[in-house]
Every structure is written in structure tokens, then in C-alpha cells.
N, C-alpha and C positions, 0 to 999 in steps of 0.2 A: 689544525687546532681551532678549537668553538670559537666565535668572537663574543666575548664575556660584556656585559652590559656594564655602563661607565660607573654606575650605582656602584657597583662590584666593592668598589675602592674608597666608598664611602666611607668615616668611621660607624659602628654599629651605633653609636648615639644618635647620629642622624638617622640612620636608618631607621630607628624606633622612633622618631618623633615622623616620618614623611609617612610609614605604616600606618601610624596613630591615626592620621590625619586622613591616610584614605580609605582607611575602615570605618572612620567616623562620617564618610563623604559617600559610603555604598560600595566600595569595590568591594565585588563580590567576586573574588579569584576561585570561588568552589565554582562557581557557574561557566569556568571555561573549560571543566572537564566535562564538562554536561553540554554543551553546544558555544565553543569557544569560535566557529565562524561567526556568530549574531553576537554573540556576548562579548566580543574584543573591542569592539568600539567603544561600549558603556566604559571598560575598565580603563580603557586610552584613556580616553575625555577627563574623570577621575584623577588619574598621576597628573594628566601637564596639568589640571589646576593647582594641584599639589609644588609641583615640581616648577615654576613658577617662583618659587621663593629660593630657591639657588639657580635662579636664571641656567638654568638645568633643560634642554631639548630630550622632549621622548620617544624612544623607535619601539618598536617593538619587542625586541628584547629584553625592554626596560621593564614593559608590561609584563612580562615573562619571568623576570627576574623576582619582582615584587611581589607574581602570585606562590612563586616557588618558596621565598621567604617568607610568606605567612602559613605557607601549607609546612613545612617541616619546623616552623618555628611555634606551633599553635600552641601548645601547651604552655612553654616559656613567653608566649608574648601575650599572653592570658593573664599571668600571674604578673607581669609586668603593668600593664594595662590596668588591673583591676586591682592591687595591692601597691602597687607605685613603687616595686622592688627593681630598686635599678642595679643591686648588686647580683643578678643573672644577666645585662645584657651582656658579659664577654662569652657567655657561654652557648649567645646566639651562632648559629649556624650560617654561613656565606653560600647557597647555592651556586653550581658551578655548569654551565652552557655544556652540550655535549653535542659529537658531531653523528648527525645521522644517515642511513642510508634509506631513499627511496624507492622501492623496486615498481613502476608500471607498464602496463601495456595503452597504446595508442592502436584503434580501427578505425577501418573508415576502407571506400571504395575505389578503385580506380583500373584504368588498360596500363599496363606495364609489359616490358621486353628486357627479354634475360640474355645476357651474348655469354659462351661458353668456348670452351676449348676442351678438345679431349684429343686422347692418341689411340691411333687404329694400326692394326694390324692385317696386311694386307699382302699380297704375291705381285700386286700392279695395281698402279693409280688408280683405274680404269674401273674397278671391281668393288673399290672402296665403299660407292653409298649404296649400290645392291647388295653387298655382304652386312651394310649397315644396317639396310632395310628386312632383310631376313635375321638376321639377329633379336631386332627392334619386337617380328613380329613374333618370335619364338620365347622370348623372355631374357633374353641373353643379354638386352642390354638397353637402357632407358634413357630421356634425353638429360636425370639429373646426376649421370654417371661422371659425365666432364668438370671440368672447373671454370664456376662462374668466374667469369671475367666483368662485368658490370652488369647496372641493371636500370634501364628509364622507367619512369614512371609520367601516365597523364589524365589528366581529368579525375584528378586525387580530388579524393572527399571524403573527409573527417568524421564520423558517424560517432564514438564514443571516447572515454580513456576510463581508465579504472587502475587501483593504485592496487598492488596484489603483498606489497607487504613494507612495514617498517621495523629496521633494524639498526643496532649501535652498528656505528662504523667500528673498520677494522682495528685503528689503534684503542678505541674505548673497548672494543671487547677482549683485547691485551690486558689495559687494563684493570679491566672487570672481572678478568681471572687470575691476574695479581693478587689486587687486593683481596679475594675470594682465601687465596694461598695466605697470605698474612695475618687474615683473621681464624683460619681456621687454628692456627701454628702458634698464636699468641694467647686464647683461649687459656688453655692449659695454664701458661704463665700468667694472665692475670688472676686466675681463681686464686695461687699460691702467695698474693701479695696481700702486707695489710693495709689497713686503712688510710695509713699515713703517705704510705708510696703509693700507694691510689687520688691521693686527692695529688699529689706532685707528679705525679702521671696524668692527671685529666687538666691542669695548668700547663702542660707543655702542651696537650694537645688544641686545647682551647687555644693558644698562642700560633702553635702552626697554621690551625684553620682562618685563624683572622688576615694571616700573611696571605692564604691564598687568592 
């Protein structure tokens, strides 16, 4: 499970006054899509001045969190911000950490030794690495035929790494096709509702997301 930034648990009132305050101060969270190794320091620096006012420590994920809740909240925290409508902050959105998986490869040079094991088949000891060595030289049989039993490595030297892919971990992509299945399935039953069981439908759900 993600580790969820402490912000998380804030009420959404605070959170609209700590946004207020670091939008008004430069954090620019579009700039960490665009080059967030250079750009994450400016937006650190930004919260703890913010954050500072609920003697509140910031990690990174904090950073993270803030830019998340300005980026899916923009619309409604526009209209907040610029109209003073504080009867939409319950229907601000809680961004929620997800866990990911890394896939890379590491190079680099070195002498290394491979110990192996394998089973021969023979009429007498004696014949074993000449029947080995005629086989070897016929194509009958190679030295990565056996089983590696271990492997030293020296005068390792690290030449590159390179990252070949990022992807949801396995339980987020459970439930990425969950909820995938629940909205395709609910579709239908919402088109069939009116207005009234709609606005009591989008109060429950506003309620549940603030829980999360």
C-alpha cells in the first residue's frame, strides 16, 4: 500500500487556504511534468514556507500531493479562488499515492566465473571428458547445457543503467480493472436517474472521497 502524504487528512478547508497560499507564492506543479528533477526543489522550498503555519514537516510526497490536488482540482479551485465560492470545496477531490513498479537494466564491465554442474552419460569414468570433448566439438553439447551453480564476479565496472519501463503495481492494476468493470456497469443506471437521485448520489460520493 502507497504511503499517503500526512496533508491527505487534512480538512479540505485547509487545504484550500495552504493551495491558495502556494499558488500565490509560484508553485508551479504544471512544471514538474515538464522537468520535475530541476523543478522539485523550487516547489519544496514553496510548501515548507507554506506549511510552516501548521508547524507541518515536508517530504516529498507532500510535494507530490499538492501538485496532484491542484492538477485535478483546477477547475473547481479556479472558481473558488476567483469567485470566493466556498460552497464547492466539499466537492474537491483527495488525490490518492499509488504503488509503482520500476523495470531497469544496469552495465558495466568486468572478469567473471561461472561453476556449473551437469550429468554425463558414459560406459567408464575414464571416457567421460574425451566423449565430452567430441560432442563439445560436434555440436552435441555446450558448456551452458549444465546448471549453473554460482557465479564470481571482478573488476566490476559500472558503465551505464537505463530505466526500460514504468508501470502500476500488481494490486493497483486489480484495481484499475475493478473500477474499470464498475463504471462501465453503472453507466447505464446513471443515464436512467433524475435529477434529484443524482444530486443524492453525487453527496454520497463526495462524502466517501473525503473519507479517503
Amino acid at each position: 500500500m502507497a504511503d499517503q502524504s500526512n496533508f491527505s487528512r487534512f480538512p479540505k478547508k485547509q487545504l484550500v487556504f495552504i493551495a491558495s497560499k502556494i499558488v500565490d507564492d509560484g508553485f508551479d506543479w504544471q512544471s514538474l511534468d515538464n522537468d520535475y528533477e530541476n523543478e522539485y526543489e523550487d516547489c519544496e522550498k514553496t510548501l515548507k514556507n507554506v506549511s510552516s503555519y501548521f508547524n507541518e514537516s515536508v517530504v516529498e510526497e507532500d510535494v507530490q500531493f499538492f501538485a496532484k490536488f491542484l492538477e485535478i482540482n483546477d477547475d473547481l479551485l479556479s472558481q473558488i479562488f476567483e469567485n470566493n465560492d466556498k460552497t464547492l470545496i466539499e466537492q474537491l477531490i483527495i488525490p490518492q499515492a499509488n504503488d509503482y513498479l520500476i523495470e531497469y537494466t544496469v552495465n558495466g564491465s568486468c572478469t567473471f566465473e561461472e561453476e556449473y554442474e551437469s550429468t554425463f552419460s558414459s560406459y567408464d569414468k575414464n571416457w567421460v571428458l574425451g566423449s565430452l570433448e567430441v560432442q563439445r566439438n560436434d555440436g552435441n553439447w555446450d558448456f551452458y547445457s549444465g546448471t549453473l551453480k554460482d557465479t564470481h564476479y571482478d573488476d566490476w565496472e559500472m558503465n551505464d543503467w537505463e530505466v526500460n519501463k514504468v508501470k502500476e503495481a500488481p494490486n493497483n492494476v486489480q484495481e484499475s480493472l475493478l473500477d474499470k468493470l464498475v463504471l462501465e456497469n453503472t453507466q447505464g443506471v446513471i443515464k436512467s436517474l433524475d435529477k434529484n437521485t443524482l444530486l443524492k448520489l453525487r453527496t454520497l460520493i463526495n462524502s466517501r472521497l473525503s473519507s479517503l
